[in-house]
C-alpha positions as a Markdown table, in Angstrom:
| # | Residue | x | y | z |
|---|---|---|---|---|
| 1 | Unk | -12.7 | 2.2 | -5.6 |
| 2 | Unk | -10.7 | 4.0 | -8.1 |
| 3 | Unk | -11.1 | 7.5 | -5.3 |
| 4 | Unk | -9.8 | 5.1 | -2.7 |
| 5 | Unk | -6.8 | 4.5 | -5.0 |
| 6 | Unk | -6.0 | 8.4 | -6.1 |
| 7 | Unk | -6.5 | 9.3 | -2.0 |
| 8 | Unk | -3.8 | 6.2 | -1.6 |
| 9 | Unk | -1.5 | 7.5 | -3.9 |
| 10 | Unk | -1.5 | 11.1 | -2.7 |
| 11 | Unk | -0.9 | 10.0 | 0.9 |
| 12 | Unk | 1.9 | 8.0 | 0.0 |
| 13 | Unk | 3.9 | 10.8 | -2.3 |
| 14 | Unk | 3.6 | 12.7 | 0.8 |
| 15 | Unk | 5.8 | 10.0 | 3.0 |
| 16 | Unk | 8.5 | 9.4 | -0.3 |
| 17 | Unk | 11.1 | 11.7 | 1.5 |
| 18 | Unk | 10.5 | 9.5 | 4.8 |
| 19 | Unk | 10.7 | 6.4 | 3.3 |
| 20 | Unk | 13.9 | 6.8 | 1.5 |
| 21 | Unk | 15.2 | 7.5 | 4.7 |
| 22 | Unk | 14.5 | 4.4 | 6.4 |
| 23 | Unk | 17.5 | 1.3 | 5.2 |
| 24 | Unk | 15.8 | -1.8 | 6.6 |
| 25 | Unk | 16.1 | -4.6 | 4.7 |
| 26 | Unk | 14.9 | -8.3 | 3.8 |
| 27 | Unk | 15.6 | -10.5 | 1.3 |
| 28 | Unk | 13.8 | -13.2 | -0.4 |
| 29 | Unk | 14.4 | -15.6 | -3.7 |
| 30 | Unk | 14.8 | -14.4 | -6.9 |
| 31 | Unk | 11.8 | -16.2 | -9.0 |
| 32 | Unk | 9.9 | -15.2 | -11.6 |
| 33 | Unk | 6.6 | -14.0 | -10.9 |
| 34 | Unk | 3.4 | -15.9 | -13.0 |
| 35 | Unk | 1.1 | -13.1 | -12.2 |
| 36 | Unk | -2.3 | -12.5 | -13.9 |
| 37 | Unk | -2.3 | -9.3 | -16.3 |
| 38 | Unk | -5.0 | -6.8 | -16.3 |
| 39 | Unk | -7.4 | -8.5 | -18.7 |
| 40 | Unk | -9.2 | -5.4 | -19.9 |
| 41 | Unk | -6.8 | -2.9 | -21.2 |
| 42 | Unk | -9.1 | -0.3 | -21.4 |
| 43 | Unk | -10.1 | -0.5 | -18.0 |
| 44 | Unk | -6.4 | 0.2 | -17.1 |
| 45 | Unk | -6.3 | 3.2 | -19.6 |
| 46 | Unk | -9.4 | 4.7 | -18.1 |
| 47 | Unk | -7.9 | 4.0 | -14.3 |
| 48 | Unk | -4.8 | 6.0 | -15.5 |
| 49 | Unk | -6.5 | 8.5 | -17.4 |
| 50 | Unk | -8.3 | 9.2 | -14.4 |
| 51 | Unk | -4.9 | 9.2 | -12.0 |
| 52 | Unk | -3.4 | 11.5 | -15.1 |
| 53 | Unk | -6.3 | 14.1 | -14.2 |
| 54 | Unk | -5.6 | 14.0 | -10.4 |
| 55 | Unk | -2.2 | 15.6 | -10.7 |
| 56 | Unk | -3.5 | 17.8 | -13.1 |
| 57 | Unk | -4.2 | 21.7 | -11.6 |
| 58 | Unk | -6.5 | 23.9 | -13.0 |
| 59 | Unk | -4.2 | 25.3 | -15.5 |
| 60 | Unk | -3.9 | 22.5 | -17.5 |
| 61 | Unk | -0.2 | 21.6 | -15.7 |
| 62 | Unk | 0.9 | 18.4 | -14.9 |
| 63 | Unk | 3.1 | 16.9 | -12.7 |
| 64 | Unk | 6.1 | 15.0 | -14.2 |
| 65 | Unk | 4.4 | 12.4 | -16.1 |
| 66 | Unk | 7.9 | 10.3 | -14.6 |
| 67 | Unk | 6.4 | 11.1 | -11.2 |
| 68 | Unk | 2.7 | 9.8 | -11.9 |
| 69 | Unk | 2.5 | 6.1 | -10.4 |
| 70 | Unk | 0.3 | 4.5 | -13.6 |
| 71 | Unk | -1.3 | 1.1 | -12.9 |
| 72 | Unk | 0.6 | -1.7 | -14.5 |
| 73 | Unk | -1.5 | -4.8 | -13.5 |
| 74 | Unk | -4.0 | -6.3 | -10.9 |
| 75 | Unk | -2.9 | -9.6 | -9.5 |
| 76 | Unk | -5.7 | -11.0 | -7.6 |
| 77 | Unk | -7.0 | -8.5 | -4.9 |
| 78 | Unk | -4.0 | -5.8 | -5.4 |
| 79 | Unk | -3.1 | -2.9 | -8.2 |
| 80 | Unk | 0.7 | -2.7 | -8.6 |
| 81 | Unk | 2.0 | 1.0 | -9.8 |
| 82 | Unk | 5.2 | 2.6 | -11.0 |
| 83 | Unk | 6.2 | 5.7 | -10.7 |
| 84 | Unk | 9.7 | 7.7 | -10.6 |
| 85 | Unk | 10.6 | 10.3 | -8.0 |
| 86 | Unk | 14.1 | 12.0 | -8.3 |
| 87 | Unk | 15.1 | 9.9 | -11.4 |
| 88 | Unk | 14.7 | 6.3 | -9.0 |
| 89 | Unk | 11.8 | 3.8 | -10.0 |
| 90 | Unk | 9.3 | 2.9 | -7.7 |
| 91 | Unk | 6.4 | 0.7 | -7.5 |
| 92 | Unk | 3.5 | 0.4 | -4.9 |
| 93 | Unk | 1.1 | -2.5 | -4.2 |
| 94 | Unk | -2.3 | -1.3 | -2.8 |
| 95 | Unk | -5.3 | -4.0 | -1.7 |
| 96 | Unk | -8.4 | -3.3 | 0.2 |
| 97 | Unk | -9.9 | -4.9 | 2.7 |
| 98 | Unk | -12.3 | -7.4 | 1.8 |
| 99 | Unk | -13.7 | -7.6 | 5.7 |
| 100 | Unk | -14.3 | -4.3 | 8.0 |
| 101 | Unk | -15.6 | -4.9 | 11.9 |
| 102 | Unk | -15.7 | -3.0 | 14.7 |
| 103 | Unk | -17.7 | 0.1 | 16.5 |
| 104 | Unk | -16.2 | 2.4 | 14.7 |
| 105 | Unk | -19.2 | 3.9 | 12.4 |
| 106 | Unk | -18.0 | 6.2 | 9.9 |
| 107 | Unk | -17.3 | 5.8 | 6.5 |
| 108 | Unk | -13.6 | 5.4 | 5.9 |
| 109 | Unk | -11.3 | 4.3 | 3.1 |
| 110 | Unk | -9.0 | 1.8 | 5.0 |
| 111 | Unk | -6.1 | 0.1 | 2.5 |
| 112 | Unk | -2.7 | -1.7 | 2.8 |
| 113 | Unk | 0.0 | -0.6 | 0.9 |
| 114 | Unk | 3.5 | -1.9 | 0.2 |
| 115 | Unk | 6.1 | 0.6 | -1.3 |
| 116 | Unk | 8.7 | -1.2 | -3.4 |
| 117 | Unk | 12.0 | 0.8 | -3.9 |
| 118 | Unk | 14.1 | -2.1 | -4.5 |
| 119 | Unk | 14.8 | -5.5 | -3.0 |
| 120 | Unk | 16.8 | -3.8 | -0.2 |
| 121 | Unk | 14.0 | -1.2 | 0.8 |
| 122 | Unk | 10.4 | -1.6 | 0.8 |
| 123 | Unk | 7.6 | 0.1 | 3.4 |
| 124 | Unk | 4.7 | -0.8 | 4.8 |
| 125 | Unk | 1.5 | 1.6 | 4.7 |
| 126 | Unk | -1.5 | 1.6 | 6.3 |
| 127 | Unk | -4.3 | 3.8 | 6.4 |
| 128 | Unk | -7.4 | 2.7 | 8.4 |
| 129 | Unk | -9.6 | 5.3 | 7.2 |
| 130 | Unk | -9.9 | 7.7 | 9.8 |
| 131 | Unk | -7.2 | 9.4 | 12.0 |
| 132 | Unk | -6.0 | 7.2 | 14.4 |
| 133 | Unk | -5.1 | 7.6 | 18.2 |
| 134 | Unk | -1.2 | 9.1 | 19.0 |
| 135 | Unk | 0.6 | 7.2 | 21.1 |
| 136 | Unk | -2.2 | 4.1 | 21.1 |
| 137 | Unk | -0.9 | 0.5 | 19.6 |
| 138 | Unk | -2.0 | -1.3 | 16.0 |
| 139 | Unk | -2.2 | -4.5 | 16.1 |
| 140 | Unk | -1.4 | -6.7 | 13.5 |
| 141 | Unk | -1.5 | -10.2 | 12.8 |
| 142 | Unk | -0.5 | -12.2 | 9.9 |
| 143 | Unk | -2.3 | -15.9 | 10.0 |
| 144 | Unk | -2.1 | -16.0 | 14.0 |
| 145 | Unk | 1.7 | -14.1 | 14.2 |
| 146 | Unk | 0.9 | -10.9 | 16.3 |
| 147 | Unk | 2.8 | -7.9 | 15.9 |
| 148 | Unk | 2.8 | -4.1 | 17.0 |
| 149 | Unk | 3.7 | -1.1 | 16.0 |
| 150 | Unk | 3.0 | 2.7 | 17.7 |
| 151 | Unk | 1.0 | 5.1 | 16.0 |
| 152 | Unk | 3.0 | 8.6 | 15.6 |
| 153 | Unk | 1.1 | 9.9 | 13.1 |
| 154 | Unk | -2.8 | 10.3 | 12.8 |
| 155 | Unk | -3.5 | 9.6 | 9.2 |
| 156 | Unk | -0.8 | 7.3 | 8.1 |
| 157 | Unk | 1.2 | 3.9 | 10.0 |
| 158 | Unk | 4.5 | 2.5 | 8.4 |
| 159 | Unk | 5.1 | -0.2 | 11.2 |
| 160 | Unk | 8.9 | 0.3 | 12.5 |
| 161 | Unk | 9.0 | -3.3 | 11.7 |
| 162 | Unk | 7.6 | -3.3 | 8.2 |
| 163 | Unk | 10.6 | -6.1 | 6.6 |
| 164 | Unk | 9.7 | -8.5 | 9.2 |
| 165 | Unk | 5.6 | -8.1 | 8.7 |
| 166 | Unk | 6.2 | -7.7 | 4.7 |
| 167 | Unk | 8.2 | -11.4 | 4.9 |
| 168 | Unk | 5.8 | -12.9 | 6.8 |
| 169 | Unk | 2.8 | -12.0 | 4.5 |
| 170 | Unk | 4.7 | -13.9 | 1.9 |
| 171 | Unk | 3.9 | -17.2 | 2.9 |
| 172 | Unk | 0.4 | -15.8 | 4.4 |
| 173 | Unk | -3.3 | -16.1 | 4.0 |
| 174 | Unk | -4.7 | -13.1 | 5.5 |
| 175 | Unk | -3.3 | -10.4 | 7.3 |
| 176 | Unk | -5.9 | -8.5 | 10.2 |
| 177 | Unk | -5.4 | -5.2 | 11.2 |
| 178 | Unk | -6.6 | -3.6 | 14.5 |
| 179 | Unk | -6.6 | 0.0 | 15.4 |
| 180 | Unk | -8.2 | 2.4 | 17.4 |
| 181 | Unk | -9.6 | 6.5 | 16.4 |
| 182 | Unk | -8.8 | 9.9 | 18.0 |
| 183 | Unk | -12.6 | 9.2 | 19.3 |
| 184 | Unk | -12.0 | 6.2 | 21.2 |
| 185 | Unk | -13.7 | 3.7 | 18.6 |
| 186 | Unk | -11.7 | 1.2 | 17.3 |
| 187 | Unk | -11.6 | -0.7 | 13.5 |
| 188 | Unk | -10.1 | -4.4 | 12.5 |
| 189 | Unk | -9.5 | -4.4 | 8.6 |
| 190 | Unk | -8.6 | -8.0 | 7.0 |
| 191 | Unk | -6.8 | -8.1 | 3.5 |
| 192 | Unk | -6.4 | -11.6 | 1.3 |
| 193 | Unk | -2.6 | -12.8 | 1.5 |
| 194 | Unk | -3.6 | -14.9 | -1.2 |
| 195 | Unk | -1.5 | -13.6 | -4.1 |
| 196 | Unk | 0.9 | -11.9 | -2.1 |
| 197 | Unk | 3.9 | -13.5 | -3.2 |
| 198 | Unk | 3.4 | -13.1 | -6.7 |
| 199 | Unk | 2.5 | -9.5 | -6.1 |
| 200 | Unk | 6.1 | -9.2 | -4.2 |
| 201 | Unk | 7.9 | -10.8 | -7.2 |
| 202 | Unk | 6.1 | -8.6 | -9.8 |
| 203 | Unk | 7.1 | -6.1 | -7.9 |
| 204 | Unk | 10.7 | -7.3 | -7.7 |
| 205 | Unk | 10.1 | -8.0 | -11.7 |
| 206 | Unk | 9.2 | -4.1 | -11.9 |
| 207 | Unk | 11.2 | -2.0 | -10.1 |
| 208 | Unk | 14.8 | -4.5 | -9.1 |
């Protein structure tokens, strides 16, 4: 799990300059969050030990330690990061699906990810795995609320209606995920809404 994280995190650093470029915005309460604390610090060490070496090249140089999102706690099913780029504070929320169907065959390393710049601009990311179809429709539905997005890019969907998806998983249970490959397979990944909201408002806790 930790390689599907690292993979996560590179994808996403690649998007930053995209996502700051994108002002939607939604808005929700400001309450504190009760969420549940890594229990075993040395397990978190290790995990960002191990993200510490991925930005490492062979020369012994590393990036920004600033710029290295370091795991900060697990609250239920997600891993909640910070990290800096260009002096601002970010923090990311990755899950992984706990349900993966279709006729789609290959291995992949499908996650949902939410990137939390501040309470006026967060993203949604979504890798299923494998690189999807251009110009082909996800589909996405939060406990029965359909949505869509287009996929523009092979390796990497941040819905054009991320606010309105991210708000509704708030109040959620599960969210499904349908997509379809380059190869004409297709893939439905489910992830537990369970803990969402306090995810969100350790999020808020983090990087507001």
């Amino acid at each position: 799990m930790a390689t599907n994280l690292l993979k996560s995190l590179i994808i996403c650093f690649i998007f930053i300059t995209r996502i700051y470029a994108m002002d939607d915005v939604i808005h929700v309460g400001s309450v504190k969050s009760s969420d549940v604390e890594l229990g075993d610090e040395i397990a978190k060490e290790n995990t960002n030990e191990k993200i510490k070496d991925f930005f490492t090249d062979n020369d012994g140089n590393v990036l920004d330690s600033e710029e290295i999102p370091f795991l900060k706690a697990q609250i239920g099913e997600w891993k909640i990061l910070t990290a800096k780029k260009d002096k601002r504070k970010i923090c990311y929320a990755i899950s992984y699906p706990f349900i993966k169907i279709g006729n789609h065959k290959e291995d992949r390393d499908s996650y949902l990810m939410i990137v939390y710049m501040n309470r006026s601009k967060q993203l949604l990311n979504i890798s299923t795995g494998y690189p999807t179809k251009r110009g082909s429709k996800m589909h996405i539905s939060v406990d029965g609320t359909q949505y869509q997005t287009s996929v523009t890019n092979e390796n990497i969907i941040i819905p054009h209606n991320s606010q309105i998806i991210v708000k509704k998983m708030l109040y959620g249970k599960k969210i499904l995920i349908k997509a379809s490959a380059i190869i004409g397979t297709y893939s439905v990944d489910a992830y537990d809404l369970a803990d969402f909201k306090n995810v969100y408002l350790k999020l808020a806790e983090l990087c507001d």
